[in-house]
PDB file of N, CA, C and O in Angstrom, chain B, residues numbered from 101:
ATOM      1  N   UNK B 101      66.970  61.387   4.734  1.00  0.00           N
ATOM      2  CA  UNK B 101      66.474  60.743   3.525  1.00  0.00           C
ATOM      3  C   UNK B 101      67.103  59.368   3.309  1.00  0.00           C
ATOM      4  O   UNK B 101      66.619  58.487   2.598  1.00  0.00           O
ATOM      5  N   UNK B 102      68.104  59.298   3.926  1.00  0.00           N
ATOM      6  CA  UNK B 102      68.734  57.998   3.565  1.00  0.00           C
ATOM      7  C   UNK B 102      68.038  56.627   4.150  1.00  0.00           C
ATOM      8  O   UNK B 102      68.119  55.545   3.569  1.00  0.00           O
ATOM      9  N   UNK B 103      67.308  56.849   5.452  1.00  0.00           N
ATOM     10  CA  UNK B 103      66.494  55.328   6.180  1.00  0.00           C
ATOM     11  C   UNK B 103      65.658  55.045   5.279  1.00  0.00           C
ATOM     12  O   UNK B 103      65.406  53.863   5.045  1.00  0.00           O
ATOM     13  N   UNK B 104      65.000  56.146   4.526  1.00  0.00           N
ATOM     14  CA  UNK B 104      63.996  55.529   4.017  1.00  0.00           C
ATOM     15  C   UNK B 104      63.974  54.745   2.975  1.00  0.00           C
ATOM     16  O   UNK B 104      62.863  54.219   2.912  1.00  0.00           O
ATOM     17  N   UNK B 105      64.848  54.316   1.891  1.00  0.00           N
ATOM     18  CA  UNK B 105      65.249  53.043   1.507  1.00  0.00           C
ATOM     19  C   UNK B 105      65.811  51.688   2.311  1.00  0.00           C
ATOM     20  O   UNK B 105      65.586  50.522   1.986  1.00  0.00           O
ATOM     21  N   UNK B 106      66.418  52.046   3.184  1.00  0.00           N
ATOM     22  CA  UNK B 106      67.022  50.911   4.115  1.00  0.00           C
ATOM     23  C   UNK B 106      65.578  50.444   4.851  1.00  0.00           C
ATOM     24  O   UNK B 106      65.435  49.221   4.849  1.00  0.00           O
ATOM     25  N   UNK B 107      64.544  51.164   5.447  1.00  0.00           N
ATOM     26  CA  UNK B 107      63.325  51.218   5.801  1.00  0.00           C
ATOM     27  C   UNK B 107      62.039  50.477   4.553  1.00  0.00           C
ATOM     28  O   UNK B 107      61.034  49.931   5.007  1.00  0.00           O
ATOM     29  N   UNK B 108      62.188  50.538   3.563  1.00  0.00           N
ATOM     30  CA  UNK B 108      61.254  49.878   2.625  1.00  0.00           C
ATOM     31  C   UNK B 108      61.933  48.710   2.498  1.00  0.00           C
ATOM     32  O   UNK B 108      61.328  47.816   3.090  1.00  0.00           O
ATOM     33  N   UNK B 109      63.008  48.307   1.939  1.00  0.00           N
ATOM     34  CA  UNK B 109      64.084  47.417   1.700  1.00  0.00           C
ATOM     35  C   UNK B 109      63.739  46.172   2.860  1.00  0.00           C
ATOM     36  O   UNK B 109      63.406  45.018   2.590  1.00  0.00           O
ATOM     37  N   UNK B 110      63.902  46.698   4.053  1.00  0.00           N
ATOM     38  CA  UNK B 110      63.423  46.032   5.393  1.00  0.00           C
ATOM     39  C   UNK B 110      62.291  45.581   4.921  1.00  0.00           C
ATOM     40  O   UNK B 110      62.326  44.572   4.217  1.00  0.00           O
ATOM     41  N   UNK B 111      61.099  46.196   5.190  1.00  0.00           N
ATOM     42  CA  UNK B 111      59.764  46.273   5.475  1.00  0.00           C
ATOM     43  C   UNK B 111      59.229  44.995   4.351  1.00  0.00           C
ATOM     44  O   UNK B 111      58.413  44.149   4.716  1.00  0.00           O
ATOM     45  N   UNK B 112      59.975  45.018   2.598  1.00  0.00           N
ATOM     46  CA  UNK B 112      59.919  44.146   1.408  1.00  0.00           C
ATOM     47  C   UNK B 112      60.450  43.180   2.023  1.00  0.00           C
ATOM     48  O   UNK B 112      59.795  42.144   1.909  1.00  0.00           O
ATOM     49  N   UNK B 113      61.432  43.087   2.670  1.00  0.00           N
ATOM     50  CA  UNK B 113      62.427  41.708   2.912  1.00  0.00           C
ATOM     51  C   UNK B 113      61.611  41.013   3.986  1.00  0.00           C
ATOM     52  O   UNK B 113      61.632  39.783   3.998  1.00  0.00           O
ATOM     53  N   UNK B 114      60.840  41.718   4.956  1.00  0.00           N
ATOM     54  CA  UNK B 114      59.965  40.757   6.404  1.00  0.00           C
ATOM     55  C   UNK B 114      58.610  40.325   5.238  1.00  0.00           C
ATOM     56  O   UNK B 114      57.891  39.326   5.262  1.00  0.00           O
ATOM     57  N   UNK B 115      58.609  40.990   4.680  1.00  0.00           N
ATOM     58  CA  UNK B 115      56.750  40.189   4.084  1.00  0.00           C
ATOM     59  C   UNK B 115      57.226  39.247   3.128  1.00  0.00           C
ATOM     60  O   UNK B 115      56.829  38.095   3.301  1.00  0.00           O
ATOM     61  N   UNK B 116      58.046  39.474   2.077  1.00  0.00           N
ATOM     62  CA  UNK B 116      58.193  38.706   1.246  1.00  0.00           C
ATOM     63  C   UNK B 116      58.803  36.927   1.603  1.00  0.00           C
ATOM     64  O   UNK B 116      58.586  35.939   0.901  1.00  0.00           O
ATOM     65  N   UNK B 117      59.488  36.979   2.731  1.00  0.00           N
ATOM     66  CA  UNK B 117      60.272  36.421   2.554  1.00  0.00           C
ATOM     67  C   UNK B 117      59.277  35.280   3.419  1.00  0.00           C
ATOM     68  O   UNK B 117      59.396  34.059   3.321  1.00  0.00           O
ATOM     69  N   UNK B 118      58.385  35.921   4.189  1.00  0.00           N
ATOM     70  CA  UNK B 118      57.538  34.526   4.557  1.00  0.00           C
ATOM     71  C   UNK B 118      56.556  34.048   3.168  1.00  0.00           C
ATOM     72  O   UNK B 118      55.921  33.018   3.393  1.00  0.00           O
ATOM     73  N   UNK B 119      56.435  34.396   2.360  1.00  0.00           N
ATOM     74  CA  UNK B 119      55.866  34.002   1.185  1.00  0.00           C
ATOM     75  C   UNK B 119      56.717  33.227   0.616  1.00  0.00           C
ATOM     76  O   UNK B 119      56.159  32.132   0.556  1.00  0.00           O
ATOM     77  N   UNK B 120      57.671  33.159   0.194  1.00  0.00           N
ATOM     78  CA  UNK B 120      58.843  32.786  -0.218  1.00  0.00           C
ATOM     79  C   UNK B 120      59.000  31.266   0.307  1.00  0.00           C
ATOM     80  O   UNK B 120      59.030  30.192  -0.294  1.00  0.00           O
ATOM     81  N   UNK B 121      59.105  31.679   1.948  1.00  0.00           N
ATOM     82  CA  UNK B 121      59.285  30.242   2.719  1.00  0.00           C
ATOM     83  C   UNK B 121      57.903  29.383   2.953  1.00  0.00           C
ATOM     84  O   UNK B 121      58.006  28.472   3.775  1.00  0.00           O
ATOM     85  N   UNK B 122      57.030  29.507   2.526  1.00  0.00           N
ATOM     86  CA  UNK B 122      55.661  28.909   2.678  1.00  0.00           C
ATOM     87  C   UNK B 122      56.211  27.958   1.355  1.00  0.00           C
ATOM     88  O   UNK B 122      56.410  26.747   1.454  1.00  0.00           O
ATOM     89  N   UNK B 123      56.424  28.786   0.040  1.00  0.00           N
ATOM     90  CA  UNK B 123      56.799  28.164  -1.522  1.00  0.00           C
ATOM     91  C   UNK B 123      58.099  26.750  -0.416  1.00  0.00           C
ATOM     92  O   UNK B 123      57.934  25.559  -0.150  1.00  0.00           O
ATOM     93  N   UNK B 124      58.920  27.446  -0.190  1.00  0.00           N
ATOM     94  CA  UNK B 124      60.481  26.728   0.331  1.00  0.00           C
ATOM     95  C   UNK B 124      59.626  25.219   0.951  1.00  0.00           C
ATOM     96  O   UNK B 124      59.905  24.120   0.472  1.00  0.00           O
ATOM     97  N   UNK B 125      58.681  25.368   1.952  1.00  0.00           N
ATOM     98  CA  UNK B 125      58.199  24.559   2.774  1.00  0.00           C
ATOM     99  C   UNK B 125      57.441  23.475   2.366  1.00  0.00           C
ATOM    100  O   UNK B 125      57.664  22.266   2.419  1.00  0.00           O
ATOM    101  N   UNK B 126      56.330  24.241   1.870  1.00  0.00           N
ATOM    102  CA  UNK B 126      55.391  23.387   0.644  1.00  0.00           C
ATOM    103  C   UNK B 126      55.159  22.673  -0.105  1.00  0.00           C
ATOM    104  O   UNK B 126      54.408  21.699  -0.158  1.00  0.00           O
ATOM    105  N   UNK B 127      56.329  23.494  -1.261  1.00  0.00           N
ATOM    106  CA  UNK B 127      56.799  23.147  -2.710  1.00  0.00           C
ATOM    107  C   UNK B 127      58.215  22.852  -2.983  1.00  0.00           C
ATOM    108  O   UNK B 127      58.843  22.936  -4.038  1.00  0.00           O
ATOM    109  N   UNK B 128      58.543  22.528  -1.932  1.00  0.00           N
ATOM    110  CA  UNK B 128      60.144  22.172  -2.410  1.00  0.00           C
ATOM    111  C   UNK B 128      60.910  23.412  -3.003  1.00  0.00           C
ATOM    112  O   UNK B 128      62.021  23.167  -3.472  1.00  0.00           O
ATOM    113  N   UNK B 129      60.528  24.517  -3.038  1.00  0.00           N
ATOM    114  CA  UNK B 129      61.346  25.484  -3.995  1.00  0.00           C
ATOM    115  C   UNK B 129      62.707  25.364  -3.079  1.00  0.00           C
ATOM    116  O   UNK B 129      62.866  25.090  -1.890  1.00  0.00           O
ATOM    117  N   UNK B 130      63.855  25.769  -4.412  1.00  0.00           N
ATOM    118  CA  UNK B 130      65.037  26.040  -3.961  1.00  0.00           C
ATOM    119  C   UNK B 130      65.319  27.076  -3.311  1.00  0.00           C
ATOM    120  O   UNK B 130      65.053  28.200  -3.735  1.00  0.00           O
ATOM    121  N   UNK B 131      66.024  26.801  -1.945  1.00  0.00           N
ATOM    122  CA  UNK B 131      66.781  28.092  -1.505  1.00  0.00           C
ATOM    123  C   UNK B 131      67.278  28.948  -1.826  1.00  0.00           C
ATOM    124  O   UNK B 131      67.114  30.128  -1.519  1.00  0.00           O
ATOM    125  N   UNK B 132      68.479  28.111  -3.001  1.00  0.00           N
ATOM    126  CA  UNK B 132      69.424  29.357  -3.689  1.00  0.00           C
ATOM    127  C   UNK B 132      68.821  30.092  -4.795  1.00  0.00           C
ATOM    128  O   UNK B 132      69.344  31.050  -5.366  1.00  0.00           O
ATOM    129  N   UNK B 133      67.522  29.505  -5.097  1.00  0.00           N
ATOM    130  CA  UNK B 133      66.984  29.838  -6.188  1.00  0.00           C
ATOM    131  C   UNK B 133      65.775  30.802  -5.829  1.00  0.00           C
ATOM    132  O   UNK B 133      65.389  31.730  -6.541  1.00  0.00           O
ATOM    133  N   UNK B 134      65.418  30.551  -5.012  1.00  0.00           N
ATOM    134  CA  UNK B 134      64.787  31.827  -4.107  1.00  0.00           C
ATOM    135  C   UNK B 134      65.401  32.988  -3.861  1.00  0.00           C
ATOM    136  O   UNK B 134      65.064  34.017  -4.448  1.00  0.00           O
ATOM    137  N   UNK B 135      66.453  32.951  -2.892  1.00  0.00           N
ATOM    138  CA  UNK B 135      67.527  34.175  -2.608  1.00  0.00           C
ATOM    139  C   UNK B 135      67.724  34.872  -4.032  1.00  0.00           C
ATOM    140  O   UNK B 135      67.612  36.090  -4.172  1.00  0.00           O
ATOM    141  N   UNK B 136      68.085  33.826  -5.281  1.00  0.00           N
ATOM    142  CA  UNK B 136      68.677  34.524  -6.843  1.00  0.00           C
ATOM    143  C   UNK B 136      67.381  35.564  -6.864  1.00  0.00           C
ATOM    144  O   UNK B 136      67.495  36.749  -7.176  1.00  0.00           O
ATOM    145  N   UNK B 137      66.237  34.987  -6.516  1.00  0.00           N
ATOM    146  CA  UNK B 137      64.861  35.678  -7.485  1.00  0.00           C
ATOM    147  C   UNK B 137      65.251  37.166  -6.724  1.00  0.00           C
ATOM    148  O   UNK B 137      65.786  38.165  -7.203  1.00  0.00           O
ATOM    149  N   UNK B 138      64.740  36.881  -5.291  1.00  0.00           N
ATOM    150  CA  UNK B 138      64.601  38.167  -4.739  1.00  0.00           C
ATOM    151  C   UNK B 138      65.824  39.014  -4.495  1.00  0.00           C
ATOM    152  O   UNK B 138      65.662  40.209  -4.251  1.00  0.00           O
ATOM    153  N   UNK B 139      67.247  38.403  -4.548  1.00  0.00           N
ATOM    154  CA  UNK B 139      68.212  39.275  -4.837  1.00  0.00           C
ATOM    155  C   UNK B 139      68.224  40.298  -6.516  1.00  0.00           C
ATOM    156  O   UNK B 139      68.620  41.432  -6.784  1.00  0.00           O
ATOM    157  N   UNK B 140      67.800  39.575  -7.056  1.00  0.00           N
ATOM    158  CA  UNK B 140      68.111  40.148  -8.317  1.00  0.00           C
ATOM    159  C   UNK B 140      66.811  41.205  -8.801  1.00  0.00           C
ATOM    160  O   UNK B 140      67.116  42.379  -9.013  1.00  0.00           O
ATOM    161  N   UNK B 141      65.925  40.944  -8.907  1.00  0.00           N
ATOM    162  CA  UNK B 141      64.934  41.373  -9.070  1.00  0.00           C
ATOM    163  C   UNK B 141      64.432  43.085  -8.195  1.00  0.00           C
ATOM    164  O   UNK B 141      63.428  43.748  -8.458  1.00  0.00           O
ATOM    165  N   UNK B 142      65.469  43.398  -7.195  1.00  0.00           N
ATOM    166  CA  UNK B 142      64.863  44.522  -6.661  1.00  0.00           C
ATOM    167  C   UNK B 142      65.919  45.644  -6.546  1.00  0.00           C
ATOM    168  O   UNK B 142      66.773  45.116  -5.834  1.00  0.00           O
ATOM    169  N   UNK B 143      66.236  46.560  -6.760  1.00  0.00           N
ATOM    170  CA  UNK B 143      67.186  47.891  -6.560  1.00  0.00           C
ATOM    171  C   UNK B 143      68.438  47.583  -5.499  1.00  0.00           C
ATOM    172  O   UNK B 143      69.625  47.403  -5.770  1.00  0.00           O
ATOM    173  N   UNK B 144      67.841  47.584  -4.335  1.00  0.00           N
ATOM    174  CA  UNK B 144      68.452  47.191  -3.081  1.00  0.00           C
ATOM    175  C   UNK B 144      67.893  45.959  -2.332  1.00  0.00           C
ATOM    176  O   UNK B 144      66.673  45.803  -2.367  1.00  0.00           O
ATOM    177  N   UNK B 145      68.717  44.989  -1.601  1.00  0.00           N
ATOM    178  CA  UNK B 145      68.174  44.289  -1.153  1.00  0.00           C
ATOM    179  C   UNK B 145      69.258  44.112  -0.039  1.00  0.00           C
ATOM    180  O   UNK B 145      70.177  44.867   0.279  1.00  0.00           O
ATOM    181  N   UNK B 146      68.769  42.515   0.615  1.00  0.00           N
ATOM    182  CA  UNK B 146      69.544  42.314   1.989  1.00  0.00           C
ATOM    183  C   UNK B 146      70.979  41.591   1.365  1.00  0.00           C
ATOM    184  O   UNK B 146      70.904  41.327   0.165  1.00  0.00           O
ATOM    185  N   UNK B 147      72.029  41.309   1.914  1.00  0.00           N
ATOM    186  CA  UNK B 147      72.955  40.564   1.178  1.00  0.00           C
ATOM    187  C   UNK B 147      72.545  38.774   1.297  1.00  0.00           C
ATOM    188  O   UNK B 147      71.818  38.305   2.173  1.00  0.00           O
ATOM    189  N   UNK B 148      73.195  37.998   0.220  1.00  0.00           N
ATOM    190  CA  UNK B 148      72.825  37.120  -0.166  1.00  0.00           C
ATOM    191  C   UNK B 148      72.663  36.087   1.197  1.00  0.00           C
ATOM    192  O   UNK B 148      71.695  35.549   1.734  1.00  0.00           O
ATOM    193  N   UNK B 149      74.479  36.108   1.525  1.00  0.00           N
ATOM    194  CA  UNK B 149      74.694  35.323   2.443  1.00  0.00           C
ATOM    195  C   UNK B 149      73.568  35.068   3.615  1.00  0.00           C
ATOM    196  O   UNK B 149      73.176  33.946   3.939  1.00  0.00           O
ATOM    197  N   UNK B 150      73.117  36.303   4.193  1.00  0.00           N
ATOM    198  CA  UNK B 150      71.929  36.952   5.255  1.00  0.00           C
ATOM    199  C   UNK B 150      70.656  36.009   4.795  1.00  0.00           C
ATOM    200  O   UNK B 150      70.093  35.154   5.479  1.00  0.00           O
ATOM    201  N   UNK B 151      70.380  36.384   3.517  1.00  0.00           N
ATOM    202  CA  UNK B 151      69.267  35.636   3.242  1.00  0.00           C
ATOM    203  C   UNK B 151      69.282  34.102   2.881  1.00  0.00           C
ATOM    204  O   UNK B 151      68.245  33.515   2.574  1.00  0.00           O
ATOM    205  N   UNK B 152      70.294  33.593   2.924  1.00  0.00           N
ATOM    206  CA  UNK B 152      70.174  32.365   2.525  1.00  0.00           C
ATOM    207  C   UNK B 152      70.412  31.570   3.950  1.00  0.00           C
ATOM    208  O   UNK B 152      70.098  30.422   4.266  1.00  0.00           O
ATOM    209  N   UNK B 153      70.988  32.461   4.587  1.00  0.00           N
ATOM    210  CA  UNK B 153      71.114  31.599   5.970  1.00  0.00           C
ATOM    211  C   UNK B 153      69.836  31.524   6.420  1.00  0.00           C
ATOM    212  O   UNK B 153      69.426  30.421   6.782  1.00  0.00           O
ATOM    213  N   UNK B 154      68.918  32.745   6.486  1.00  0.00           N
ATOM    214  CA  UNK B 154      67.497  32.955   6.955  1.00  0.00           C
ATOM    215  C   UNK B 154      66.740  31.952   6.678  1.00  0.00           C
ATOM    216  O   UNK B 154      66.185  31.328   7.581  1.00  0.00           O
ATOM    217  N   UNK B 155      66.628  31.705   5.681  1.00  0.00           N
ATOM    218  CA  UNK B 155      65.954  30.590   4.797  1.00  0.00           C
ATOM    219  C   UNK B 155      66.250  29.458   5.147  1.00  0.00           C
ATOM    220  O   UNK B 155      65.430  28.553   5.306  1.00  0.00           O
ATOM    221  N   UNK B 156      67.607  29.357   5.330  1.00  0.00           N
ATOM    222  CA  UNK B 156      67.747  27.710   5.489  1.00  0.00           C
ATOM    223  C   UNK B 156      67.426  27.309   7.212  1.00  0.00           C
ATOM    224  O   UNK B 156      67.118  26.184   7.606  1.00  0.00           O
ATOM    225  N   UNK B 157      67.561  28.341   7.941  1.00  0.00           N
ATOM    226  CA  UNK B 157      67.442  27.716   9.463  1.00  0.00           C
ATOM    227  C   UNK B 157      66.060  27.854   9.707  1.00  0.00           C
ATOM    228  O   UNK B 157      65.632  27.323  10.732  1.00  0.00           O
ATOM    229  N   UNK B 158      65.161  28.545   8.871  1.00  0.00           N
ATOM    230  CA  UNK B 158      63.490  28.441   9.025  1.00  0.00           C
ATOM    231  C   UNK B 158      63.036  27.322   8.337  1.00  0.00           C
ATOM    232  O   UNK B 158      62.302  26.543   8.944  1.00  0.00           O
ATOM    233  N   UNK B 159      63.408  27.046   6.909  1.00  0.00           N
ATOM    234  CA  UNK B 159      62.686  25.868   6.320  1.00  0.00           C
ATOM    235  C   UNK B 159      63.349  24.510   6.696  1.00  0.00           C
ATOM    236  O   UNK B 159      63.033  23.534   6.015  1.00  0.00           O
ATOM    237  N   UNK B 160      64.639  24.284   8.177  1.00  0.00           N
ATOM    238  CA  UNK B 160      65.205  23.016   8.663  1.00  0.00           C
ATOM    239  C   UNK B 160      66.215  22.618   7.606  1.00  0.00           C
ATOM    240  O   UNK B 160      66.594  21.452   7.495  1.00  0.00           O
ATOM    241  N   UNK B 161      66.648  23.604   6.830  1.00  0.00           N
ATOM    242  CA  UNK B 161      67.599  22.679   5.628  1.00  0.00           C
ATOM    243  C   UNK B 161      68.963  22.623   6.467  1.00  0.00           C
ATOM    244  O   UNK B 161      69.950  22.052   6.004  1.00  0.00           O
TER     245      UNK B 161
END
């Protein structure tokens, strides 16, 4: 029983986060201000650091 949060958690973090970086790419949205949304906003998530690095070496920052 336990993957299957670590397993959705995943699965939220690969879709969302190209949505996210389309906004990052596009629209200028902030990085750290991105990571805040989707860190905060969900039960479990990936750790910050993880995601902000993600973000920044895809959108060239």
């Amino acid at each position: 029983l336990l993957p299957v949060p670590v397993l959705f958690a995943w699965f939220r973090w690969r879709w969302e986060r190209e949505a996210y970086l389309n906004d990052i790419t596009k629209y200028g949205r902030d990085v750290d201000e991105v990571v805040d949304v989707m860190w905060s906003i969900y039960g479990w998530c990936w750790p910050k650091p993880l995601m902000r690095r993600w973000f920044k070496r895809r959108a060239g920052r």
